[in-house]
C-alpha positions in Angstrom: -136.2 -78.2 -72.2 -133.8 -81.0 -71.5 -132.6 -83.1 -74.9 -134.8 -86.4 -75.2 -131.1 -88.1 -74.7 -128.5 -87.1 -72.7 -126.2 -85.9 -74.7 -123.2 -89.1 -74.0 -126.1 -91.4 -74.8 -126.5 -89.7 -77.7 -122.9 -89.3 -78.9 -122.2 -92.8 -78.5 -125.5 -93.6 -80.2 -124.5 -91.6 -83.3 -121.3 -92.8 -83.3 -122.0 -96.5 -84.0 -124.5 -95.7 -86.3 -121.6 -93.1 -88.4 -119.5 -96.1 -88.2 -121.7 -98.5 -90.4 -125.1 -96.6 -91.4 -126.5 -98.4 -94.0 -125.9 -102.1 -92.5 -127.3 -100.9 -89.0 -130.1 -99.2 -90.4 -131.1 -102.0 -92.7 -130.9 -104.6 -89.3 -132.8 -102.5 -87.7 -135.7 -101.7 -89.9 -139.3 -103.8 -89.2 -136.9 -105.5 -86.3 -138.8 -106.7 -83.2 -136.8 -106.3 -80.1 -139.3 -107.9 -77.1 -136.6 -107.4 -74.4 -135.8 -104.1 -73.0 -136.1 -102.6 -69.7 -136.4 -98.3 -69.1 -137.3 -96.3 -66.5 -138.9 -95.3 -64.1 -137.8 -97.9 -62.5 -136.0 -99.2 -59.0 -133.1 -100.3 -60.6 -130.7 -97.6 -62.8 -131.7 -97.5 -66.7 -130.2 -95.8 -69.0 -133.5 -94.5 -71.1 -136.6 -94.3 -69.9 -139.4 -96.1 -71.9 -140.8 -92.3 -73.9 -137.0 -92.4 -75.0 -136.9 -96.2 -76.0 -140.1 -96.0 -78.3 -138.8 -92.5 -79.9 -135.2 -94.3 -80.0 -136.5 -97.3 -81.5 -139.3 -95.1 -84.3 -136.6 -93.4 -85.4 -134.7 -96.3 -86.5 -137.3 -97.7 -88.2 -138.1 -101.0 -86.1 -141.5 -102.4 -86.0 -142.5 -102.8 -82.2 -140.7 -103.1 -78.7 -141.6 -105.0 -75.6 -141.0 -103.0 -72.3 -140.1 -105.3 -69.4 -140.0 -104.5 -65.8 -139.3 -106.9 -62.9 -141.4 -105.3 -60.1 -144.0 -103.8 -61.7 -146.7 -103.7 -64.9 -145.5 -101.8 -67.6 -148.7 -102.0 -70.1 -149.5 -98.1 -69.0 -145.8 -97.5 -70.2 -146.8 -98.7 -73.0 -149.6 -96.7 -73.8 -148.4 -93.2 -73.0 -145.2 -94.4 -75.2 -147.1 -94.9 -78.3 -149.2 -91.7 -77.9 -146.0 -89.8 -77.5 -144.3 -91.7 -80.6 -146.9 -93.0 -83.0 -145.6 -95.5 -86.0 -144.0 -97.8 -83.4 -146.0 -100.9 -81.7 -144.9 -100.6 -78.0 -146.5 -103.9 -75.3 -146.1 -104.2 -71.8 -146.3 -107.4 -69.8 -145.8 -108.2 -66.0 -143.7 -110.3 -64.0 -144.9 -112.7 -61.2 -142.5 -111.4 -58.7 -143.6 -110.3 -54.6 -144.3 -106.8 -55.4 -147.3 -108.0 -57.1 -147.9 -111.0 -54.8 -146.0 -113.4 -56.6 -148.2 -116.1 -58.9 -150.8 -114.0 -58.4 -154.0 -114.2 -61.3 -155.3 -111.0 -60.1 -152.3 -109.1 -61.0 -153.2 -110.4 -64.5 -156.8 -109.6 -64.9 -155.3 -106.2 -63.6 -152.9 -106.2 -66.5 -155.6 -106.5 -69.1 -157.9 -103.9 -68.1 -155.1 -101.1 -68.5 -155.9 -98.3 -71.0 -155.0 -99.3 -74.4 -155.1 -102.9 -73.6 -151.3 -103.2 -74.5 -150.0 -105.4 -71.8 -149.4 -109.0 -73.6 -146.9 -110.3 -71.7 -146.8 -112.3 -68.2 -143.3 -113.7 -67.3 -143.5 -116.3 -64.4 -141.4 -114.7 -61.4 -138.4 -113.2 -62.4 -135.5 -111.4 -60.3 -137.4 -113.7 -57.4 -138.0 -117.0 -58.5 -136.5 -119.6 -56.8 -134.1 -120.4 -59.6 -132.6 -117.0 -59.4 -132.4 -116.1 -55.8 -130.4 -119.3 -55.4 -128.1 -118.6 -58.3 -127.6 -115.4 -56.8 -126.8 -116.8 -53.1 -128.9 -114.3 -52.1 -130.5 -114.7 -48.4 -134.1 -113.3 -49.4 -137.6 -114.7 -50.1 -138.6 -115.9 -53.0 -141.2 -117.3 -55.2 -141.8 -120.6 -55.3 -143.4 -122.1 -58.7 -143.3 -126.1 -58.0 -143.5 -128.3 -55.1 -142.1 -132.3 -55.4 -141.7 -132.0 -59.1 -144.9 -130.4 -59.7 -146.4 -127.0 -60.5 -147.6 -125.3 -57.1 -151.3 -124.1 -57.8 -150.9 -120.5 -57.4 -148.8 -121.2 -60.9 -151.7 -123.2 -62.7 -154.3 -120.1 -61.9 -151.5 -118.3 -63.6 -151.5 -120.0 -66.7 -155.5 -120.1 -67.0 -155.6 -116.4 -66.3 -153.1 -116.4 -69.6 -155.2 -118.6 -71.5 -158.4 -117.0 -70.9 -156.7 -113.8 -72.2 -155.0 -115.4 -74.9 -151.9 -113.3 -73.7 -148.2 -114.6 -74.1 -146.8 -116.7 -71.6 -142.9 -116.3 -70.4 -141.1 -118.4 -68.5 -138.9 -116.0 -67.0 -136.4 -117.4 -64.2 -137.6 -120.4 -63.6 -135.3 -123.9 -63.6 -135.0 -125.4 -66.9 -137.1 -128.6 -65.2 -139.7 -125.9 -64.3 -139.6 -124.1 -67.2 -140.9 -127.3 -69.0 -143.4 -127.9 -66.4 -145.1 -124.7 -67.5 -144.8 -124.5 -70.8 -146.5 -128.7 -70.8 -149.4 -127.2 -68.2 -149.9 -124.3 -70.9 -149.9 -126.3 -73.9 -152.2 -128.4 -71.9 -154.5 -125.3 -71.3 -154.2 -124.3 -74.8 -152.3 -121.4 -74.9 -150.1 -120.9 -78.4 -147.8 -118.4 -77.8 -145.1 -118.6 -75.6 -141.4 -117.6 -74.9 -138.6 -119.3 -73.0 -137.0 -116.2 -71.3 -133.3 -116.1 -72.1 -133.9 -119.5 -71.7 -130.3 -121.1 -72.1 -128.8 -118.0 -70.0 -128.5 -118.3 -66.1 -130.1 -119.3 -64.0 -132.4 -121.7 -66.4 -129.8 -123.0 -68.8 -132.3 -125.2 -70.7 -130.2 -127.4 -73.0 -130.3 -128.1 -76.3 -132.3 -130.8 -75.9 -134.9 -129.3 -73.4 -135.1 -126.1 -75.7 -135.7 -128.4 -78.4 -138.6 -130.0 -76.4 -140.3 -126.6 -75.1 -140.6 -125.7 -78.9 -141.8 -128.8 -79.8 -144.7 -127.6 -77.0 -144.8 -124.3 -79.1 -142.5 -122.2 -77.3 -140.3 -119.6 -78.7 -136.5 -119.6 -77.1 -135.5 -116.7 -76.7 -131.4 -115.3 -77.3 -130.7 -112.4 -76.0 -127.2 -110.5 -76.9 -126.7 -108.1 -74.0 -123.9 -106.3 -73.4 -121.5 -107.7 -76.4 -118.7 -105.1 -75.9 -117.1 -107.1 -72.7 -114.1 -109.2 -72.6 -115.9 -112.2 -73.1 -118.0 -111.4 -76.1 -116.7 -113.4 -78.7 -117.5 -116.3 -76.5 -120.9 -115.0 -76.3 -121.9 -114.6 -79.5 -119.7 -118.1 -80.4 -122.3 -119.9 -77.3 -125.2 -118.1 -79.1 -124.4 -119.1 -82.9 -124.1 -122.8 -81.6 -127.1 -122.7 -79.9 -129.5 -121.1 -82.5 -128.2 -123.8 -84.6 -129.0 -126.5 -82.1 -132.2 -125.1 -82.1 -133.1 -124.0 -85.3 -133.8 -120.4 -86.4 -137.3 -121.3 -86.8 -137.8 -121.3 -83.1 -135.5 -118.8 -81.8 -136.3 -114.5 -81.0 -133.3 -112.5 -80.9 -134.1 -109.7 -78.2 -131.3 -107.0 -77.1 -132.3 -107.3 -73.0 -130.7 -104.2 -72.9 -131.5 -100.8 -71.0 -128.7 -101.7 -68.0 -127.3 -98.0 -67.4 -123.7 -99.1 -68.2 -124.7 -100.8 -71.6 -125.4 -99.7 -75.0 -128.7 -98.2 -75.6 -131.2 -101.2 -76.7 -131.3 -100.3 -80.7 -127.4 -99.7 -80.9 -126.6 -103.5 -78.5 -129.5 -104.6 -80.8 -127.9 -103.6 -84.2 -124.4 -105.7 -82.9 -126.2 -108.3 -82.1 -127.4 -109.1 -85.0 -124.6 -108.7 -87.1 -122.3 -110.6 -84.7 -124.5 -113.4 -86.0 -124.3 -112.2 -89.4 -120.4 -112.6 -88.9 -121.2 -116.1 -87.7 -122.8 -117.5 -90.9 -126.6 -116.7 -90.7 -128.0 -115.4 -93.7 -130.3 -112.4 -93.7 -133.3 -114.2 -94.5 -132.4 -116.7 -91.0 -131.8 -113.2 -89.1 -135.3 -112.0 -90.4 -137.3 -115.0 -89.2 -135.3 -114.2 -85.6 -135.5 -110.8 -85.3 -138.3 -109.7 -87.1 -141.2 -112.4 -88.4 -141.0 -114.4 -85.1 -141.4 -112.3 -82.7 -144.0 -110.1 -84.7 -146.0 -114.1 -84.8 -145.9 -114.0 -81.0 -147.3 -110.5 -81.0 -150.0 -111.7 -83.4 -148.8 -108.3 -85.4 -150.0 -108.7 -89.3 
């Protein structure tokens, strides 16, 4: 039987955590990490989702969010937590052309998975128009306002969220479009929400706009990534600056890890948050981001 890891993973893995146990352990215990992607999966992972949820058991957090561009992951989800019970594991799906874009059925779809774990639907993703034009990329795309205004296809999204009472993402939208969903949701009702990387390309929502979509109820999410690149003290610097802009009351930390050249999402997770430890934010600030917030959104007691 192959190892649940291969065995690099797992070296490196061990390696950061022999380096400082007891600081990692302790960030990581009850944490909340809503951002990490896995196989199977079209794009190169390194862990596939039965390895995240053992991964992420064993190091004592509270629940993960699995995250897929192209396709539901709420059945993911539900064979992970029979495999690794003691961890809370959600899916969610993302509004992108392989499941027909804004598309509400894709949603009612979602809900009636085994388990009923899927809580998540992100408004498109790798094929918004927001990305695909970051990208330069010649390809189609999906469209989620027309002459300032949501398209209608996005509105039947939003009411398909709100008559589940599932949480509504933004994912790659336009900062200005971002905004237009999360007003249309609060004006359907819906309280729980999350700015997807929202400051990060290709939204950049300012300080000022993330200010507003919380104001609308919205979480903002700030995710660390890969922090072991040249540019990483810039990173975290741009992250500590705007959490405070923010407030800490408003923000989820999330790893978005799971790239196959990264760390592996717990270990990118644990660095994360003590980069921002290093920056000045106390533990009970990085408990309200990492661990009370986001276990809120999930409605988890």
């Amino acid at each position: 039987m192959k190892p649940i890891l291969p065995l690099a993973v797992m070296f490196s893995t061990i390696a950061l955590f022999a380096q400082a146990p007891s600081q990692a352990d302790r960030d990581l215990k009850g944490a909340v990490d809503l951002h990490i992607y896995t196989e199977p999966d079209s794009i190169a992972r390194s862990i596939d989702a039965l390895e995240a949820a053992k991964l992420a058991r064993d190091r004592g957090m509270r629940a993960i969010a699995l995250k897929h561009h192209y396709d539901e992951t709420a059945g993911l989800a539900y064979l992970a937590r029979k495999l690794s019970p003691g961890i809370d594991v959600f899916g969610g799906v993302a509004m992108n052309l392989t499941v027909g874009g804004l598309n509400p059925r894709a949603v009612e779809y979602m809900t009636q998975i085994t388990g009923g774990f899927g809580k998540f639907v992100f408004m498109p993703t790798n094929d918004s128009e927001a990305q695909v034009k970051y990208g330069k990329q010649p390809r189609p795309f999906v469209k989620v306002s027309e002459n300032g205004e949501l398209v209608a296809e996005a509105k039947a999204v939003i009411a398909a969220v709100a008559k589940h009472d599932l949480i509504l993402g933004s994912g790659n939208v336009s900062a200005e479009e971002t905004l237009m969903v999360f007003r249309e949701a609060h004006r359907q009702g819906i309280k729980k929400m999350i700015a997807t990387h929202g400051m990060a390309a290709p939204t950049f929502l300012s300080i000022e706009q993330a200010r507003e979509a919380a104001k609308l109820g919205a979480f903002i999410e700030i995710v660390g990534g890969n922090l072991a690149g040249k540019d990483a003290q810039t990173k975290i610097d741009r992250f500590a600056e705007q959490i405070r802009g923010i407030g800490p009351s408003s923000v989820i930390m999330a790893s978005d890890l799971g790239q196959k050249a990264n760390a592996l999402p717990p270990e990118g997770f644990a660095v994360f948050i003590d980069a921002m430890r290093k920056k000045g934010f106390t533990d009970q600030e990085l408990d309200l981001m990492t661990r009370r917030n986001p276990a809120a959104l999930l409605g988890l007691k």
